[in-house]
Backbone bond lengths (Angstrom), bond angles and torsions (degrees), N, CA, C in turn:
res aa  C-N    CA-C-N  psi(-1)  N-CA   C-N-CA  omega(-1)  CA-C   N-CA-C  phi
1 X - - - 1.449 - - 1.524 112.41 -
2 X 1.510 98.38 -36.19 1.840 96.66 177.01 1.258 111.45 -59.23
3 X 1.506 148.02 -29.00 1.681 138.28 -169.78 1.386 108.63 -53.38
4 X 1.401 111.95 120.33 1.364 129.98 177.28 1.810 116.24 64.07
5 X 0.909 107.07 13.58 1.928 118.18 173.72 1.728 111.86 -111.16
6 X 0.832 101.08 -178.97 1.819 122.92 154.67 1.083 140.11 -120.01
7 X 1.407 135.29 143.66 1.382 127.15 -148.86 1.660 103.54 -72.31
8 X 1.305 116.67 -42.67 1.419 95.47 158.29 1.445 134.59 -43.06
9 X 0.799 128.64 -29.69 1.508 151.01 164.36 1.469 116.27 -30.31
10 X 1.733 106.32 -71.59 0.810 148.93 -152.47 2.002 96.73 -83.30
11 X 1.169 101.38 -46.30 1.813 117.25 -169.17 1.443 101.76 -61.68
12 X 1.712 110.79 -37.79 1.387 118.97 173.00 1.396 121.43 -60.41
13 X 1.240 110.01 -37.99 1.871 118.68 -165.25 1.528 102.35 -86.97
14 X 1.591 111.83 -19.88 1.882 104.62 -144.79 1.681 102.89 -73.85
15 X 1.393 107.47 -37.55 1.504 119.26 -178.25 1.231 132.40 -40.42
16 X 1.462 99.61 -43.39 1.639 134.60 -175.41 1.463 106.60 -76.59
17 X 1.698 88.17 -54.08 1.893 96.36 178.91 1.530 111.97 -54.68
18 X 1.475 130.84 -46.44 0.992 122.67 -154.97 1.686 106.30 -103.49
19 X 1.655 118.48 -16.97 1.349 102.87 172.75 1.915 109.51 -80.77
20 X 1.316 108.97 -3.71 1.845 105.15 175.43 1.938 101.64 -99.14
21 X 1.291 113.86 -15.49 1.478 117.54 171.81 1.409 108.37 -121.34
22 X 0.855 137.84 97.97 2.226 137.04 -172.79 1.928 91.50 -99.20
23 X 1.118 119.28 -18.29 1.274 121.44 -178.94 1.479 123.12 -139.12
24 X 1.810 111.92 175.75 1.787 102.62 167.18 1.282 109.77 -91.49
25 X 1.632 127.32 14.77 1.240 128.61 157.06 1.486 127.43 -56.06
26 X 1.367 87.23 -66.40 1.883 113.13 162.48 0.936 114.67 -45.51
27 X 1.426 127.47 -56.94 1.658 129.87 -162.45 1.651 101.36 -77.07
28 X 1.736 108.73 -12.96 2.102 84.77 -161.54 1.703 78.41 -94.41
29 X 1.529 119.98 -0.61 1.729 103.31 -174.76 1.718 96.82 -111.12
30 X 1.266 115.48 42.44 1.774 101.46 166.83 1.426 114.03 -116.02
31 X 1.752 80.70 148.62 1.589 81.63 -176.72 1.567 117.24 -62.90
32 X 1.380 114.46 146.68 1.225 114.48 168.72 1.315 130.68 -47.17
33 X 1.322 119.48 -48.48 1.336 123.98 175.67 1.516 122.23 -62.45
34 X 1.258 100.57 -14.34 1.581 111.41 -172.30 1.684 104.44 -93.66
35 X 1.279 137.32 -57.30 1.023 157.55 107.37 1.764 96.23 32.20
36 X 1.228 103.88 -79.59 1.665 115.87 -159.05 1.306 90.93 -63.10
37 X 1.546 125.87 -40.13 1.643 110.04 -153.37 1.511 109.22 -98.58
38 X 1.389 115.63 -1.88 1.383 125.54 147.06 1.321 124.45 -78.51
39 X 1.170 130.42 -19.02 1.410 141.18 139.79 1.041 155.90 -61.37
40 X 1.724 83.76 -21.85 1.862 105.98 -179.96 1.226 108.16 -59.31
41 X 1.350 146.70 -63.82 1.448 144.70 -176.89 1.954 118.49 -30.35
42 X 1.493 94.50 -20.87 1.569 88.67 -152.18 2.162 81.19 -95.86
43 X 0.911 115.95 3.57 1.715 114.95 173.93 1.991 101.47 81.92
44 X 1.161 109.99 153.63 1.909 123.19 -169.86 1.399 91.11 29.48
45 X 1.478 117.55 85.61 1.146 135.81 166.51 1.771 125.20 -73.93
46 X 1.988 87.91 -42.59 1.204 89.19 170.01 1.485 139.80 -49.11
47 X 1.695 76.87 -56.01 1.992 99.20 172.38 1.182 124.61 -46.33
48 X 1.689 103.60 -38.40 1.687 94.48 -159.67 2.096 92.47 -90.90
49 X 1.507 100.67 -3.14 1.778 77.25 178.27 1.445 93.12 -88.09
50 X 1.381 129.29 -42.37 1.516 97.45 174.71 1.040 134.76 -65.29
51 X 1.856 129.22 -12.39 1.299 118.79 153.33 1.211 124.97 -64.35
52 X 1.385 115.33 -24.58 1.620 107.01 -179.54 1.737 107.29 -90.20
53 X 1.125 117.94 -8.79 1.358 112.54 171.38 1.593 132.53 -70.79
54 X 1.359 78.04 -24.79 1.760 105.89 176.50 1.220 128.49 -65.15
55 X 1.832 101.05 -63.32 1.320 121.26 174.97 1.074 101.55 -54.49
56 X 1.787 134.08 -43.13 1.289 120.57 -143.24 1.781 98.11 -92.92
57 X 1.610 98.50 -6.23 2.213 94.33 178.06 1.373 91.45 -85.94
58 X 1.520 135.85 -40.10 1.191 135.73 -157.86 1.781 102.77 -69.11
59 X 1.515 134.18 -30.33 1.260 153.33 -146.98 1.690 93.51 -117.56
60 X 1.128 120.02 -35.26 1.808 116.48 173.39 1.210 102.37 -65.30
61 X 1.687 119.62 -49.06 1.663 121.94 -153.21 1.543 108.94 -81.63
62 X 1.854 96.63 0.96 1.623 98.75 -179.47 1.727 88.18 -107.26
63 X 1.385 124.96 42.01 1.171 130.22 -171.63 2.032 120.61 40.70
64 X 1.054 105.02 25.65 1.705 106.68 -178.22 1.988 101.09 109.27
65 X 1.101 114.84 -22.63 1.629 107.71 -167.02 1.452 120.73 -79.30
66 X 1.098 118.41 96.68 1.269 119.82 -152.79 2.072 106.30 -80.90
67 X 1.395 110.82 122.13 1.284 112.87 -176.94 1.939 134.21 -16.25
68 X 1.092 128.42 108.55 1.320 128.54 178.88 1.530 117.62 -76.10
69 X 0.913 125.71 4.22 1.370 131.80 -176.24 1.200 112.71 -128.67
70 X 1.519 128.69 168.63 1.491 145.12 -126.74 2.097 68.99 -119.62
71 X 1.361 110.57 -70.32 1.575 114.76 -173.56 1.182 107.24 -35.85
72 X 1.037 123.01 -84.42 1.782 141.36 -178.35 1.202 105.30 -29.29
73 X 1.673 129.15 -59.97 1.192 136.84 -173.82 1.666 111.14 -48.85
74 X 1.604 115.72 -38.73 1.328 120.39 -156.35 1.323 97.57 -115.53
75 X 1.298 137.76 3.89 1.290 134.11 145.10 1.927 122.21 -63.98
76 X 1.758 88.91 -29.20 2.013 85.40 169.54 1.049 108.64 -62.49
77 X 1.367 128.15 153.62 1.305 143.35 160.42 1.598 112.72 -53.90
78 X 1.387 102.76 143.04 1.887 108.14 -155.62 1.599 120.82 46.26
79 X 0.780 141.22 4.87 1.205 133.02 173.86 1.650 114.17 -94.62
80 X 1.565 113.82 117.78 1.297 112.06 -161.08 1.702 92.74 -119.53
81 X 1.366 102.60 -157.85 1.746 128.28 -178.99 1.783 96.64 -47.98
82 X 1.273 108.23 -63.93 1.493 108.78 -167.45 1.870 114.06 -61.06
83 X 1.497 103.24 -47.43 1.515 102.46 -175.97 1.287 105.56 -76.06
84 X 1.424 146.39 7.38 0.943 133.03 -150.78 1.643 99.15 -111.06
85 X 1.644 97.25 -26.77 1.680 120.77 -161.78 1.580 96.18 -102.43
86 X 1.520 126.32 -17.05 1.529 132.87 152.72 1.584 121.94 -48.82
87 X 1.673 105.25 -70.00 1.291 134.09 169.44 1.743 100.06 -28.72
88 X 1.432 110.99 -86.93 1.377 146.09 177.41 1.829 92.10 -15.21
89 X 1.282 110.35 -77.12 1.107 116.83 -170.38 1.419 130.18 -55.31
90 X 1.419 99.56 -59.89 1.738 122.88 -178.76 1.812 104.94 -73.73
91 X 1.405 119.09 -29.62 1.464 114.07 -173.13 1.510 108.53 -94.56
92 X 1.566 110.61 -40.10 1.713 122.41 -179.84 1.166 128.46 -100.16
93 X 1.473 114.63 3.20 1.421 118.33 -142.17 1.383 133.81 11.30
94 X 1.415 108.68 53.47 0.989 146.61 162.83 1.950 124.94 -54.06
95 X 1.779 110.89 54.17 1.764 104.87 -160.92 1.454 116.17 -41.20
96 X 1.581 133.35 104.63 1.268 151.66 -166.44 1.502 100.86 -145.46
97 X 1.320 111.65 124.14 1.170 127.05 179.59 1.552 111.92 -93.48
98 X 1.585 100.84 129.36 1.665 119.12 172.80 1.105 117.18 -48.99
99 X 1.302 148.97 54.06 1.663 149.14 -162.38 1.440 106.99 -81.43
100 X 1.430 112.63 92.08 1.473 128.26 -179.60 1.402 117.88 -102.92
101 X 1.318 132.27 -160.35 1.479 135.07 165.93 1.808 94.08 -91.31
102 X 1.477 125.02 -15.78 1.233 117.28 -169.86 1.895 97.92 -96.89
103 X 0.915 116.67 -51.79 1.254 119.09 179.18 1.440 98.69 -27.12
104 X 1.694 111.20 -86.11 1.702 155.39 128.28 1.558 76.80 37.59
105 X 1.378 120.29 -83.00 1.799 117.27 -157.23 1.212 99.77 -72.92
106 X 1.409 140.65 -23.09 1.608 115.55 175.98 1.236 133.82 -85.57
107 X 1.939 108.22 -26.38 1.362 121.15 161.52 1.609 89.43 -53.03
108 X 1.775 125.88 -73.94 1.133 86.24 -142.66 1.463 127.01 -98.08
109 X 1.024 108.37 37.88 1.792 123.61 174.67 1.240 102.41 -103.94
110 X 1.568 128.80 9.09 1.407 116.05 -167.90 1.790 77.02 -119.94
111 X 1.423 109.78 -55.57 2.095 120.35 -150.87 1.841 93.01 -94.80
112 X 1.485 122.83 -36.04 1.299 109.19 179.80 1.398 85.44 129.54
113 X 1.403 123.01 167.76 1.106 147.52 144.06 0.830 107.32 12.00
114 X 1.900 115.40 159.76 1.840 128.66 144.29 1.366 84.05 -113.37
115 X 1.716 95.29 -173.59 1.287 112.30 175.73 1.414 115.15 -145.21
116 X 1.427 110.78 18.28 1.499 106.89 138.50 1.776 105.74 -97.84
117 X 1.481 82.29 -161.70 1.660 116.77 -172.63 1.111 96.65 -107.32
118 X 1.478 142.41 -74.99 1.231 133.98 158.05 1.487 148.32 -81.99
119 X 1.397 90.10 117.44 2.021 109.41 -163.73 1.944 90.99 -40.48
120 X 0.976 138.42 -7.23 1.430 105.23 -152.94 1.883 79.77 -92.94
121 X 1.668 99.46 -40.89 1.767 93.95 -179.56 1.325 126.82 -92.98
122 X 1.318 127.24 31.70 1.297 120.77 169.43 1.677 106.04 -105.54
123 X 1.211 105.59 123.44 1.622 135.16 168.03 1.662 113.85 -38.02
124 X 1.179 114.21 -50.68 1.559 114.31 -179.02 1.618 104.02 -96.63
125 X 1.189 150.92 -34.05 1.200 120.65 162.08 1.564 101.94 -59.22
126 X 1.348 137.49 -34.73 1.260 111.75 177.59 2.113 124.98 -73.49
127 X 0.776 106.31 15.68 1.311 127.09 -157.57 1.773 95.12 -125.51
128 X 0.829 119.34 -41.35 1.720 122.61 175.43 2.189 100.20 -84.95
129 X 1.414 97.99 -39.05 1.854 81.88 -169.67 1.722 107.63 -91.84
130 X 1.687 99.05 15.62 1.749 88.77 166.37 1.438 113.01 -107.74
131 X 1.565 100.55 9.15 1.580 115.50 -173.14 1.673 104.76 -75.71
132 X 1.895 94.98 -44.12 1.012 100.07 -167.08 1.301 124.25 -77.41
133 X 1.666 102.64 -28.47 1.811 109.81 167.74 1.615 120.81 -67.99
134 X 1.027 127.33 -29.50 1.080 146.05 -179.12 1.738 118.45 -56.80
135 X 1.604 94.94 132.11 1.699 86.82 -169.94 1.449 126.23 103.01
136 X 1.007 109.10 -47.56 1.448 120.70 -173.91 1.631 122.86 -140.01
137 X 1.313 121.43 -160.46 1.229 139.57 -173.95 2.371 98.04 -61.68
138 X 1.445 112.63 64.22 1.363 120.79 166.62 1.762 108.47 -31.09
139 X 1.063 86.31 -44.68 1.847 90.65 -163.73 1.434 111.07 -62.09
140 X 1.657 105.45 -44.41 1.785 119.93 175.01 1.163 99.87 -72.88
141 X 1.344 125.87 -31.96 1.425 100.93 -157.91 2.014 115.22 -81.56
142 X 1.778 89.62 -28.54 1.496 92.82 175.51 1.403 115.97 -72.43
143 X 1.502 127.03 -12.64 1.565 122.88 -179.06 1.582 97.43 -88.85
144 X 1.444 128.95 -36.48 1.185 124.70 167.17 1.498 118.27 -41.56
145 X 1.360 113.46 -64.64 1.331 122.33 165.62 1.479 117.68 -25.23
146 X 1.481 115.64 -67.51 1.646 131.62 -179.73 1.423 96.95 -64.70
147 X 0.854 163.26 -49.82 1.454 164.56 -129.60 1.603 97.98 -108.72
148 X 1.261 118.52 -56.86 1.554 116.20 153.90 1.268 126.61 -38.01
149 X 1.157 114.05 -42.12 1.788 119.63 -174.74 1.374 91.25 -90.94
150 X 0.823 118.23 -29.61 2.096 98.62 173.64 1.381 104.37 -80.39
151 X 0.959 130.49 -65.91 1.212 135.82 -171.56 1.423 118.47 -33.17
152 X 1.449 98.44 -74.89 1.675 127.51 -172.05 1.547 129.51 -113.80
153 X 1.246 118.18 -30.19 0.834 113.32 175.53 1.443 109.25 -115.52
154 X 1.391 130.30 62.63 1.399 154.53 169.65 1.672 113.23 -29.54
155 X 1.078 131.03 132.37 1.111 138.87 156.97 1.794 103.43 -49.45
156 X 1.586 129.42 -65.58 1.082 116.71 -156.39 1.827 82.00 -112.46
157 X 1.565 120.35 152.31 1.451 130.13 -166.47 1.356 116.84 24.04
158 X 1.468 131.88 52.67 1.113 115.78 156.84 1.772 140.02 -22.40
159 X 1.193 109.39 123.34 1.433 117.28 178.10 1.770 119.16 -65.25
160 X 1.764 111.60 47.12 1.340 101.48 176.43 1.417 126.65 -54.68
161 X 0.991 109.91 -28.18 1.772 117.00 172.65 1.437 110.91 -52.43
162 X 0.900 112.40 -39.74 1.706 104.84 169.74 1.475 124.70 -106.31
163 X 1.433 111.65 18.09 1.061 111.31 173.59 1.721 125.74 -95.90
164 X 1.691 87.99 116.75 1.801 89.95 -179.14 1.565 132.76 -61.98
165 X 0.929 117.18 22.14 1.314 129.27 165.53 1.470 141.62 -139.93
166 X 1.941 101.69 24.82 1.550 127.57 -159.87 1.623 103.27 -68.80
167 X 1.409 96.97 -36.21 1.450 120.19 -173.54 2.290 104.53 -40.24
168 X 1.074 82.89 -45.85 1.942 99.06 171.83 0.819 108.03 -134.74
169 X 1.118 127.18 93.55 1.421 141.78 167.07 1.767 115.42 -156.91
170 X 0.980 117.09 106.79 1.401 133.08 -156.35 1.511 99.36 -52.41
171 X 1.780 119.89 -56.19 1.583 117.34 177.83 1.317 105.94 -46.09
172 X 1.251 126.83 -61.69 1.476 123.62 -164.85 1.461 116.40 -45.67
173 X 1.870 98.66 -43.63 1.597 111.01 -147.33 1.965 96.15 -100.32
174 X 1.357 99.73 -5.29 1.803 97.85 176.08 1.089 121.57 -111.87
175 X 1.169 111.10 -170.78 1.407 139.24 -163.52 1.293 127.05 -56.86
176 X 1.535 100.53 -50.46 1.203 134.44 172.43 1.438 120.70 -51.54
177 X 1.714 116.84 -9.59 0.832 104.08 -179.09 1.619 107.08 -153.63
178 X 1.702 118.37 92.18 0.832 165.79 173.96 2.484 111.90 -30.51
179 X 1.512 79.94 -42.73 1.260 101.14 -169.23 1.628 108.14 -74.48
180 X 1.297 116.63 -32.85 1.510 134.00 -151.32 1.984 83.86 -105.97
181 X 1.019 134.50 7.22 1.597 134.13 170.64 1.646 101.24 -43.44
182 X 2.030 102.85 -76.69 1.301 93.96 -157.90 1.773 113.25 -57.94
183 X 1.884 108.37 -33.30 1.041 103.39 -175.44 1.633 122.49 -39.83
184 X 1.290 104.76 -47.79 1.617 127.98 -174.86 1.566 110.39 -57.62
185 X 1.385 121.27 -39.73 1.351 112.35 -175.30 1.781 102.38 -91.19
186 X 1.094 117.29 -3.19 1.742 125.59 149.10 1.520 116.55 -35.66
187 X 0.943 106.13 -71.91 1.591 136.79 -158.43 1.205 94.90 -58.09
């Protein structure tokens, strides 16, 4: 439901969504139109009722048991790298790290760089966000993560001034970043 919305967004629609669907029984038998206009708020309404219509016939015919594996998961239709490591976590507790473009900017404004182009295939951001799931509460720690990058560590003007960990953190403390000078001789 989160693609292209906000979790506020999302907090509004979920209630509705889930007391007219309580299962993937319900959801693989709703009408479309009904579906969409409980969806409409969250934006590509269409899409996501036919993605969720799908998953949820593909997830009935496995009688309700929704896939335990990384394979299985990414053989459903729409379900990629990210939902797969959602699922994993939140359905199996399965510790799998959320590896987003948001994650993506805090590993690397904190550790440096990747060296791909895309976060889903580079090896060391994946190698740094199982560091971070690992050990503990995976599930908190990846919404912590996202909640950080909205919050504070912003794609556009990041809030380093309030960030509790500027002190080491390579964006703040390098080169690379030109803007954060006066902040730095603050501190």
């Amino acid at each position: 439901m989160l693609q292209r919305t906000v979790a506020a967004n999302v907090a509004r629609v979920y209630p509705a969504f889930l007391a007219k669907y309580p299962d993937f029984a319900a959801l693989s038998r709703a009408e479309p139109g009904e579906l969409e206009e409980i969806l409409k708020p969250l934006g590509l309404w269409r899409l996501k009722a036919h993605i969720f219509r799908r998953l949820a016939e593909a997830i009935a015919e496995r009688g309700g048991e929704v896939p335990a594996t990384r394979d299985e998961l990414e053989r459903l239709e729409s379900v990629g790298q990210y939902t797969a490591s959602v699922v994993l976590n939140t359905v199996h507790g399965i510790p799998e790290p959320f590896v987003d473009v948001n994650m993506a900017r805090v590993l690397e404004r904190f550790f440096g760089p990747r060296t791909y182009f895309d976060v889903r295939d580079d090896p060391y951001l994946h190698t740094l966000s199982r560091r971070v799931v690992e050990g503990g509460d995976s599930l908190q720690a990846n919404w912590a993560v996202l909640d950080f990058s909205a919050l504070v560590c912003r794609a556009k003007r990041p809030l380093c001034e309030q960030c509790p960990v500027r002190a080491r953190c390579d964006y703040f403390n390098g080169p690379r970043n030109p803007d954060m000078a006066a902040l730095r001789a603050e501190k």
